[in-house]
N, C-alpha and C positions, 0 to 999 in steps of 0.2 A: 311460142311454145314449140317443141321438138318431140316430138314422138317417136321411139325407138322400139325397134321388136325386137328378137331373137330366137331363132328356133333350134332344132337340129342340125345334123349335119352327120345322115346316114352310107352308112360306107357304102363302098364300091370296089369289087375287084381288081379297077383298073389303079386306081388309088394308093399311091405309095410313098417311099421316102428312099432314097436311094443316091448310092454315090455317081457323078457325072462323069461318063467316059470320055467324055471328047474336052472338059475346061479342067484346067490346074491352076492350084495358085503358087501365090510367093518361091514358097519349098515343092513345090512340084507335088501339093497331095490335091485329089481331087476334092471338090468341093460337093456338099450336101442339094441332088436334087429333088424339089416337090412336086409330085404331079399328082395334080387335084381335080377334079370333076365336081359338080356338083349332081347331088342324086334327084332324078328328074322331081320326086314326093317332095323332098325338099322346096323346087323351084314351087310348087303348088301351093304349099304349106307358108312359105313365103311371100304370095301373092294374097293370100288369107288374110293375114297376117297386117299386110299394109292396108287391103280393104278396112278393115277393124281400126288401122290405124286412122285411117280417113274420115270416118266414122264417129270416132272419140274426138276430132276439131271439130267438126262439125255439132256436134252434140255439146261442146265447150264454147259453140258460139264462134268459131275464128269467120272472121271477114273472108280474109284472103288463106287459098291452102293449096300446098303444091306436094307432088313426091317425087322420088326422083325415079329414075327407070329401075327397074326390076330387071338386073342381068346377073349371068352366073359371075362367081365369086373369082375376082380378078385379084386379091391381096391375100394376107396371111390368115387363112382360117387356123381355128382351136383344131388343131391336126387330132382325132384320138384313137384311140380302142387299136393300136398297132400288136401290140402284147397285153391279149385278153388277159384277164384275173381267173386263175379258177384251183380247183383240188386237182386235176387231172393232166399233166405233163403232155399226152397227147392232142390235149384240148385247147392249150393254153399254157403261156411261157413264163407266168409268176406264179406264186401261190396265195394265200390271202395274206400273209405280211410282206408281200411285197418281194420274196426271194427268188430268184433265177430257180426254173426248176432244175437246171442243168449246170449250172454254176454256183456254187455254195456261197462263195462272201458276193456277190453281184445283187443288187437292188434295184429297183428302178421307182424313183420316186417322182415321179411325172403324169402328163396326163396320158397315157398309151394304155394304161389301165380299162381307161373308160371306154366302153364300147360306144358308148353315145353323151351327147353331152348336156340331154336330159332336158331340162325347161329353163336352164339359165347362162350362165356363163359359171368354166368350169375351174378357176382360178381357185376359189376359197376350198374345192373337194379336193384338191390337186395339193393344196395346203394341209390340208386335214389326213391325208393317206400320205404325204410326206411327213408331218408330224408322227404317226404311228410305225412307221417305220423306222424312225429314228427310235422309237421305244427299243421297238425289236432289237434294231442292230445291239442299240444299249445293253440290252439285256442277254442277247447270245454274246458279246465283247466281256462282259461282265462274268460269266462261266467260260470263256475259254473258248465256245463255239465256235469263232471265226477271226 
């Protein structure tokens, strides 16, 4: 039996996505880099987390039960909340259908939206606010909007 958790993944100022100055590729454009931290709640929330998990084999009766180390995130985390959602352009770079507040036909149907990525994994909301955006676009395409 495997027992998996998942938590957040609260930001960080240091926390970015950004083009790399020093590598190019093929065509000479630089390549996308991620610098990631992980936020120290997180690591706490995380060790929680696996305690619980430990807990639930045990409670299930396992003979033998092992975990593995608890270190900060060395692979591709659910990057999010890069371009907050909100009514107010100074606060935030989309509006609630998902439109550039400063670019008229630009959308962003991703998860950069989300500020956090809440109690699960954020694949199907990231589906669900790309679906309604496609409404939108449909329907400003449809009158001419854009």
């Amino acid at each position: 039996m495997y027992v998996l958790t998942h938590s957040t993944a609260l930001p960080l100022a240091g926390n970015s996505i950004s083009l790399d100055a020093d590598v190019k590729d093929a065509w000479g454009l630089p390549p996308v880099r991620v610098t990631y931290k992980d936020h120290p709640d997180d690591m706490k929330t995380a060790r929680f987390l696996l305690d619980r998990a430990m807990e639930l084999l045990e409670a299930a009766g396992a003979i033998k039960k092992w975990e593995l180390p608890l270190t900060e995130t060395e692979s591709s985390p659910h990057l999010l909340g890069t371009c907050r959602m909100g009514t107010d352009p100074k606060k935030s770079v989309i509006d609630t259908d998902h439109r550039a507040h400063d670019v008229a036909n630009l959308f962003l149907c991703d998860g950069s939206s989300l500020v956090t990525s809440g109690r699960n994994q954020p694949t199907e909301t990231i589906q669900a606010l790309a679906f309604r955006a496609a409404d939108r676009i449909t329907a400003l395409a449809t009158k001419n909007e854009i």
